[in-house]
C-alpha positions as CSV (number, residue, x, y, z in Angstrom):
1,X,85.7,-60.3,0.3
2,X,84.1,-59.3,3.7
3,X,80.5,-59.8,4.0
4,X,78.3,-56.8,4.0
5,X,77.3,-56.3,7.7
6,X,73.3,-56.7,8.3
7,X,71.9,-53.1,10.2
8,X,69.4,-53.9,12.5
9,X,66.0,-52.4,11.7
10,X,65.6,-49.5,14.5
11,X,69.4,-48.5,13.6
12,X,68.4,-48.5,9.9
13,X,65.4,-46.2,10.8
14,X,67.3,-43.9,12.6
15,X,69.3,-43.2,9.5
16,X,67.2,-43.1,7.2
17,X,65.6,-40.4,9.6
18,X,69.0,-38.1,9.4
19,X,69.1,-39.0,5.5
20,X,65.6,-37.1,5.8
21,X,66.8,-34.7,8.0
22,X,69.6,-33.7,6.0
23,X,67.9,-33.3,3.0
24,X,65.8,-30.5,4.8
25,X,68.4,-28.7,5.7
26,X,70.1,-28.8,2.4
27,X,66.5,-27.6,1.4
28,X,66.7,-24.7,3.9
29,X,70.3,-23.8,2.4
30,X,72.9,-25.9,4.3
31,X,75.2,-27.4,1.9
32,X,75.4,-30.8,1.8
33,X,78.6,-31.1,4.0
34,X,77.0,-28.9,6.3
35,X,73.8,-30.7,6.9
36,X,76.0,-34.2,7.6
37,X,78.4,-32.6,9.7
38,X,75.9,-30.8,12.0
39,X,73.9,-34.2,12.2
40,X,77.0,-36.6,13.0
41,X,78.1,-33.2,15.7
42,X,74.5,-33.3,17.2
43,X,73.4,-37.2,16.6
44,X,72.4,-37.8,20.2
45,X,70.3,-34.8,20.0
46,X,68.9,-35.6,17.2
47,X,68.4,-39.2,17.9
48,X,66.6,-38.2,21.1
49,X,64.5,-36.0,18.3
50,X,64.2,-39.5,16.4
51,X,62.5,-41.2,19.1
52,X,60.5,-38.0,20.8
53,X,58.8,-38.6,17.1
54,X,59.5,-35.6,15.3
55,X,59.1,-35.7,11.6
56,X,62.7,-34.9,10.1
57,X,61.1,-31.2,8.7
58,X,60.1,-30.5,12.5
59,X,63.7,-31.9,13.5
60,X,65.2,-29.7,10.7
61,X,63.1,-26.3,11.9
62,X,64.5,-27.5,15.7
63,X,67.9,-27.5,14.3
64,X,67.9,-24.1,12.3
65,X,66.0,-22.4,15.5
């Protein structure tokens, strides 16, 4: 069996951001599906978001705007 793969801990941040960030939008009235497939369309947006230091509800209010 392959051994699990270590993420570093900005990467790791970064995604738990999006987790975040996804679970506003779902709040907002995304579905699920939507939320992760406008994230993973727009990640280099939204990691620029990430490291501006937006909060993942301000990230989420950019994103529905």
């Amino acid at each position: 069996m392959a051994k699990k793969e270590e993420l570093d801990p900005e990467t790791k941040a970064i995604l738990d951001w999006c987790i975040e960030v996804e679970h506003c939008l779902v709040k907002a009235g995304a579905t699920r599906a939507e939320a992760q497939d406008h994230i993973e369309e727009q990640i280099e947006w939204f990691t620029d978001l990430f490291y501006e230091g937006l909060t993942p509800e301000e990230a989420a209010k950019e994103a529905l705007a």
